[in-house]
N, C-alpha and C positions, 0 to 999 in steps of 0.2 A: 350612628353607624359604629363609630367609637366603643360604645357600650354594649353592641350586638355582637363582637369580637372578642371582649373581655367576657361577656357569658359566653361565649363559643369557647373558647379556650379554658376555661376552667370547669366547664361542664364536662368537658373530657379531657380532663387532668394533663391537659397539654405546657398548664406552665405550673414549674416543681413549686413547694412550698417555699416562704422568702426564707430561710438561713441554707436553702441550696440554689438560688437562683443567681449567687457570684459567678461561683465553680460550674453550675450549667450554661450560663453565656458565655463564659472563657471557653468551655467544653465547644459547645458550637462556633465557636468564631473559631480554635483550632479547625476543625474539622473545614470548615468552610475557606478558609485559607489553606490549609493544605490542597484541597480541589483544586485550587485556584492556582497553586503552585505545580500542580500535578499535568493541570492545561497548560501553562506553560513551559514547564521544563521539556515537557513532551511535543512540544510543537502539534498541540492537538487540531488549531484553525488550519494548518495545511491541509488535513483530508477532507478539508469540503473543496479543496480545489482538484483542477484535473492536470497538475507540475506532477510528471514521473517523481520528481526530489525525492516528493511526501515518502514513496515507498521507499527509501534509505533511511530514513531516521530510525528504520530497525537495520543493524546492520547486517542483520541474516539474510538479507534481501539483496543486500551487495550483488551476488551472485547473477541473480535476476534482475536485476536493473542494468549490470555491466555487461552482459551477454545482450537484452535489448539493446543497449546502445551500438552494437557490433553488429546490428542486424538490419536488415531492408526493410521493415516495420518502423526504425525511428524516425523516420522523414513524412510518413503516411497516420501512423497510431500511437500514443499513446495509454500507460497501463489502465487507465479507465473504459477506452474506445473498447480495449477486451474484456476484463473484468470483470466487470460493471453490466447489469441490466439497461436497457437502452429504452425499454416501452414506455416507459412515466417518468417525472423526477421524482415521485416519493416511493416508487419500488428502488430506481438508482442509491439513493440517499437511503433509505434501511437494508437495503444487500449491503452498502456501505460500512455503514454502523454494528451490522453482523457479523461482519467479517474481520474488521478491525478489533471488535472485542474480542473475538475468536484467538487471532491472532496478537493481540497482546496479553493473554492469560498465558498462552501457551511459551510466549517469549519470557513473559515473568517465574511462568514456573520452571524455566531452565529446562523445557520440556522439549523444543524444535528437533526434527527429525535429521539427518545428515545432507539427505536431498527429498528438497520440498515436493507433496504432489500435492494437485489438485483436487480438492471432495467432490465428491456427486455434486452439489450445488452447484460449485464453479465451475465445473466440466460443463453442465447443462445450459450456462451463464457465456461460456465461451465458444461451446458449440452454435451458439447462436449467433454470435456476434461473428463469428468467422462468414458462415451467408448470410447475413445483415450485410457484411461489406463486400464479398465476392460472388454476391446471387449471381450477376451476369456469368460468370466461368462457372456457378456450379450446377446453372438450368440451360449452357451453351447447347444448343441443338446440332453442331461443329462436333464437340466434345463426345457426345454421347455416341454418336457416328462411329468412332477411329478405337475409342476406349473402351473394353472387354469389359464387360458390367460396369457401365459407370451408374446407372441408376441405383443400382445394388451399394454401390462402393460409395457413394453419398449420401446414402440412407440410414445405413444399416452400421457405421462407424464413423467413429470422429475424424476429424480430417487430419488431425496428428497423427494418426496412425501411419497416415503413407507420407505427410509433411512431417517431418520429426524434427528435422535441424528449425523451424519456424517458430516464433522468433527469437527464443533461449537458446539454440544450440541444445549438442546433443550432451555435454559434458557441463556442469553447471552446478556442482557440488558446493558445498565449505571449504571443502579439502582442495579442490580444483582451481576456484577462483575466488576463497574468500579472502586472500589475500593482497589482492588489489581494492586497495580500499578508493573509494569515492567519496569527495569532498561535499561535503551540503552545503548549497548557496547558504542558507539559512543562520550560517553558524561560523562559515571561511571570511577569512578578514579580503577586504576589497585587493589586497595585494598578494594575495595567494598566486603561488609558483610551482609548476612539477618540477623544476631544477631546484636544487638545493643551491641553499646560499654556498656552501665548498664547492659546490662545481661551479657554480659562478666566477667566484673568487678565481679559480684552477685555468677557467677559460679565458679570462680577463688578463689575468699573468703569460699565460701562451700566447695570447694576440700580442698582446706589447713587445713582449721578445724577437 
């Protein structure tokens, strides 16, 4: 087997001649370690989970994760529950993987727009998931009754159109709310505090007094 591999490999010039085969294994063992450094600086095993966090570790996303959090969706969904394809785990997991590459080329190239929209893909990804979870209200026999075109109006447009504060809010810029920065479990020491040690200090001194 041994010997099947060694003519495999030099049959198609896969391994260099020996006075380049130092500087070729250091060549690859760089590369392979930088990977490896790349997964980890970048907290890459969190996006196979479904923690909101994962989506801060870009902090462009501040905006969008902090505006979620402010909303009546965080107790019920998380950014997957919308996001995300729901039909299979291997459509969920490569819309996944698409998207994320998508979105970190565009963050590497110092490319991100002022305020994020969504592409045809993810519009199409999210219009779905919106009646995935509120088919009951959006096929109400109630509803259709009382509401001036609701068939029309569920059909025929997404449902942010007429829900727009849901679940970002209507203001959700860089400029608006990238300022409020949010801490990543991931990376904040177990003792992490919104008061600053001086105000501590400040309140501690005025209690005593």
């Amino acid at each position: 087997m041994k010997v099947n591999i060694k003519r495999f490999l030099f049959k198609y010039s896969l391994v260099p001649p020996r006075q380049w085969r130092t500087g070729a294994t250091f060549l690859v063992a760089l590369i392979v370690g930088l990977g490896f450094f790349l997964l980890d600086i970048s907290n890459a095993t969190s996006y196979l989970s479904d923690d909101p966090q994962a989506c801060v570790n870009c902090h462009i996303m501040g905006p969008q994760y902090i505006t979620w959090t402010h909303s009546s969706h965080r107790e019920v969904a998380h950014c997957n529950d919308c996001h995300v394809p729901h039909d299979n785990v291997f459509n969920k997991y490569f819309f996944k993987a698409k998207d994320g590459l998508y979105h970190a080329s565009v963050f590497t190239a110092r490319a991100e727009p002022e305020v994020i929209r969504a592409l045809p893909p993810s519009i199409a990804v999210i219009q779905d998931n919106c009646i995935r979870c509120h088919q009951d209200q959006v096929t109400d026999a109630k509803t259709a009754a009382f509401v001036d075109n609701h068939q029309e109006n569920r059909t025929d447009r997404t449902c942010w159109e007429c829900h727009r504060e849901v679940p970002h809010g209507r203001v959700r810029s860089l400029s608006a709310v990238g300022a409020q920065i949010e801490p990543i479990k991931e990376y904040s020491p177990s003792d992490l505090s919104i008061v600053p040690e001086w105000l501590k200090k400040s309140m501690k001194t005025s209690k005593d007094k």
